[in-house]
C-alpha positions, 0 to 999 in steps of 0.5 A: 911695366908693359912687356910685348912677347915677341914671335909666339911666345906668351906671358901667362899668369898662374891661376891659383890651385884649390886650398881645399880638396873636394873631400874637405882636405886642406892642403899645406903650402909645402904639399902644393904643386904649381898648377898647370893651368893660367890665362894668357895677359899677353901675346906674341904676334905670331911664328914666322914661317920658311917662306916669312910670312907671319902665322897668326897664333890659335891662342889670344888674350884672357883665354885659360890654357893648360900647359905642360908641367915644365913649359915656359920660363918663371918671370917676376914683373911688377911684384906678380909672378908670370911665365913665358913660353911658346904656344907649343907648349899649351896643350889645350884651351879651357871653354 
């Protein structure tokens, strides 16, 4: 299934968090938080705006963000797990 994020939104997809701290700990299933951090798979083409033109997004495709904690709606498409949110919601690009 192909999905077109409209305006600014974005799909992201959740990277996987570490199984293992940096100490050697494992972490069990049921102690793991949801990572705040994905790549982007698909983009919107831009915010329309007061005066109607398109304002291009600062993000684009295969970038790795971090966003809020919160942010974005939890989606299932093809079995896989993505989220869709606005670009207000990223907070950074990871370089």
């Amino acid at each position: 299934m192909k999905i077109r994020p409209l305006n600014d939104r974005l799909l992201v997809k959740r990277l996987a968090e570490e199984e293992v701290t940096a100490g050697g700990i494992i972490i069990p299933d049921s102690a793991k938080e949801k990572p705040a951090e994905g790549e982007i798979v698909a983009v919107g083409p831009g915010k329309v705006s007061d005066k109607g033109d398109r304002v291009a997004l600062q993000v684009s495709v295969g970038d790795r963000v971090l966003f809020s904690k919160y942010g974005g709606t939890d989606v299932k498409l093809d079995g896989e797990d993505f989220l869709i949110m606005r670009e207000d919601d990223i907070l950074g690009v990871i370089e």
